[in-house]
N, C-alpha and C positions, 0 to 999 in steps of 0.2 A: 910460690912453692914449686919447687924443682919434680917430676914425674915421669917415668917410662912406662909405656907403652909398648909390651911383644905385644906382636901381632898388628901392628900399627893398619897397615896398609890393607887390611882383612875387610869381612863385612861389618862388623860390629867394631872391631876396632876402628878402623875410621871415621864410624858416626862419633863413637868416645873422645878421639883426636879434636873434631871439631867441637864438641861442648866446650872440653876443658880449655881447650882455646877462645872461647868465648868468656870461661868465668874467669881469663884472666890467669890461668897455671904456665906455666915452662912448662914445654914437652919436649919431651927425645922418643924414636918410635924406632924400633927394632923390627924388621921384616927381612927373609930373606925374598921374600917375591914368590914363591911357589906358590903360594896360593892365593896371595896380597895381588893389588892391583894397581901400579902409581897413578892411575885415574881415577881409582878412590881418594887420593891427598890431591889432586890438580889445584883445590881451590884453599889449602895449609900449605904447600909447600915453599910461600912466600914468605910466610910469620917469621921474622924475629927472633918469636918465641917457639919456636919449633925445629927442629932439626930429626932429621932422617937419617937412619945408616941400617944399611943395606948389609946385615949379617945373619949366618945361622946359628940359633942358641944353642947346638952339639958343637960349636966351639967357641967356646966361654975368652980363648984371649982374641978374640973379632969386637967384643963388644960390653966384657965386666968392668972399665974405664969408667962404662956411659951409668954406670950404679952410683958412681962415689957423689955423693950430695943429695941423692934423690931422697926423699921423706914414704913417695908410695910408688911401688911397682905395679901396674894392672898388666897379669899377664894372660893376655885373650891367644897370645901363637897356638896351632894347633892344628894337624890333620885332621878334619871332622869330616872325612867321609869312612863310611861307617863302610863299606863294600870293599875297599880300600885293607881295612882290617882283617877283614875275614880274607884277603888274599894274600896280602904283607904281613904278618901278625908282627914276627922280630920289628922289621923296619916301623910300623905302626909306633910299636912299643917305644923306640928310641926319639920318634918324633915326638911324642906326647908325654912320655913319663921321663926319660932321660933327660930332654929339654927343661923340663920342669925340675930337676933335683939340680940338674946347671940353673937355673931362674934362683932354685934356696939358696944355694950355696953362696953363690954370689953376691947376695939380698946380705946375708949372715955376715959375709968376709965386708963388706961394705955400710955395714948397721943401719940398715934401711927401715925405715918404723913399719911400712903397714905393707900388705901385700895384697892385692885382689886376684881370687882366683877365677879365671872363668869353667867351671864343670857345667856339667850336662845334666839332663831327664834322663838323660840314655841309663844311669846310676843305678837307676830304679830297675832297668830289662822291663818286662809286662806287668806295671804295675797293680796293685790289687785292689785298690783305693783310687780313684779322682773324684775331684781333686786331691793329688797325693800330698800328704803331708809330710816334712823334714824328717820325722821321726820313720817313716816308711822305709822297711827293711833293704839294702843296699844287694841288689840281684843282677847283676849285667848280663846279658846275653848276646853282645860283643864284644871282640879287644877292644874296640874305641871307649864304650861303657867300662868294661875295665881299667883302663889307663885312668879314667878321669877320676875311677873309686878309688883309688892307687893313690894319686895325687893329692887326692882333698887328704887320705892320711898321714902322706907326707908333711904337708901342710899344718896339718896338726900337731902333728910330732912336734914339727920344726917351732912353734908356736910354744910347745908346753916346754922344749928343750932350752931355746934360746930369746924367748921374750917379743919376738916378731907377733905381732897382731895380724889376725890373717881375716877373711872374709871369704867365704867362698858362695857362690854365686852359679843354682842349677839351672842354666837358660834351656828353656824348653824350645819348641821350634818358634826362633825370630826371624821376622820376615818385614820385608821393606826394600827403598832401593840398596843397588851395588850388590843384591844377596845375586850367586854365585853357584850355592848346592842345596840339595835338601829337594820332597818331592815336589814341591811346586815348580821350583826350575828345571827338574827332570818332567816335568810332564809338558812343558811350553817347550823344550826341545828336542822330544820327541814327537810335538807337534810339527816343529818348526819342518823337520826331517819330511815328515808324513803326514799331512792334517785330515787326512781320512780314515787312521788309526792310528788310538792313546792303546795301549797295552802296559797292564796296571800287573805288580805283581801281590799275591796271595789272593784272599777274596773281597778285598775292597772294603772289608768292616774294621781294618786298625782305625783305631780313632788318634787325631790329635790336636793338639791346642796351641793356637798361634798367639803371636802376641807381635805388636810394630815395635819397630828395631829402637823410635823415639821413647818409646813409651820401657822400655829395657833399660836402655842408659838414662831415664830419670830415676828407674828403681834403683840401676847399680849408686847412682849418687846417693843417693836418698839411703840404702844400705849402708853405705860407706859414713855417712855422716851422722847415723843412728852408732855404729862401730865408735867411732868418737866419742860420743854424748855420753854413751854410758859405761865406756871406759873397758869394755870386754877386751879378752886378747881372741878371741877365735868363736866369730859365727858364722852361721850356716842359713843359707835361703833359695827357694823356690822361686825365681822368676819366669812369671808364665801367665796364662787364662786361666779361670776358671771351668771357661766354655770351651767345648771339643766338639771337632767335627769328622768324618769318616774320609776313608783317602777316597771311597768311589763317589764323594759329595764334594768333594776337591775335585777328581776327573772330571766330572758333571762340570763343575763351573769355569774349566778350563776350557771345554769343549763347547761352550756355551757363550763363549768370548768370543771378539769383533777376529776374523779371519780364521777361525777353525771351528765356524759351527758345521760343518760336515764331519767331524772328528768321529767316531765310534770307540767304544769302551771294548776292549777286549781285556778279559780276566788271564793272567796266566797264574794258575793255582798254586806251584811251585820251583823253582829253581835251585840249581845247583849252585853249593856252598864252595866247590874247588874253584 
């Protein structure tokens, strides 16, 4: 079975790359490289069965060719820094949602059966509930968070309008190698900078729930083959932990790692949003 992969070259996308190459799929993987890394594919970019092109999905004739045959799109592309939004919001927006209406469009013009979406936790903004449940009110309190609520409706539309089965899939914070953003790699390179001060922003009681990047893309399979089984055109899932931890119990154990145990925790209580 023939498969694309945006975001190929990404964090998660790449661990995906390598599975599905292992059960045996055709892959084609779409990255323009901004945030991708081709030393995440070093050890796929020999397959066969895989092939790379090197395009941006804000322009659809670079790369809706590589749709014609495919059966499932997973599209993981995506600006996911969140600080990013709040400074870029247009530009944000064009990465994330526009991208994505080029990924329908294209899916639709190409009659591609299934489509994986990768959305976020962020969907939620400050949840009221954890473990949050699917049914948990859709609240963003960034454009990123926005974009991805935006999307998953898309998504749905595009599903009740033209028969595309979709899946959409809210990865909370995944972590593992190749990972790139998010705060535990902000906090090792603020170390790296400084290692006799972490300076943590609000007051260190956000809580959150990690979950390994392997343990992700067995859900998203595992999703996606339940999507199949019971014939649905459009579900919705929470992949993530149970369990949550607070970011100053994150600082704590960064600081407490082999080369920055002299680190100190400095709280900075708020920052500006311009």
């Amino acid at each position: 079975m023939k498969v694309v992969v945006t975001g190929a070259a990404g964090f998660i996308g790449s661990h995906l790359v390598d599975k599905l190459l292992s059960q045996g799929y055709t892959v084609t993987g779409i990255d323009n490289l901004s945030a991708g890394r081709l030393e995440n594919l070093e050890e796929t970019l020999g397959y066969e069965s895989f092939k790379l092109v090197r395009a941006d999905l804000l322009d659809p004739s670079a790369w809706s060719n590589e749709f014609r045959g495919a059966e499932i799109v997973f599209h993981l592309a995506a600006n996911p820094e969140v600080r990013h939004s709040v400074r870029e919001p247009l530009e944000h927006y064009h990465q994330n949602l526009t991208a994505t209406m080029h990924v329908l469009e294209v899916a639709r013009r190409h009659r591609v059966n299934t489509i994986v979406y990768a959305s976020s936790s962020t969907v939620y903004g400050d949840p009221e509930q954890i473990p949050t449940p699917e049914s948990h009110p859709l609240k963003p309190i960034s454009i990123y968070g926005a974009t991805k609520a935006a999307a998953e409706s898309l998504l749905e539309t595009y599903s009740r309008l033209y028969g595309i089965k979709t899946l959409i899939l809210r990865y909370a914070n995944i972590v593992g190698p190749r990972l790139r953003h998010g705060v535990i790699y902000d906090f090792i390179m603020k170390l790296l900078r400084d290692p006799a001060r972490l300076e943590i922003l609000g007051d260190g009681s956000q809580r959150k729930s990690y979950l390994h990047v392997s343990d992700a893309i067995n859900a998203t399979l595992a999703a996606l083959d339940n999507l199949i089984v019971t014939g649905e055109y459009s579900e919705t899932y929470n992949v993530g932990n149970e369990d949550w931890t607070t970011v100053r119990e994150i600082a704590e154990h960064c600081c407490k790692s082999d080369g920055f145990r002299r680190g100190q925790i400095h709280i900075q209580a708020g920052y500006s949003r311009r």
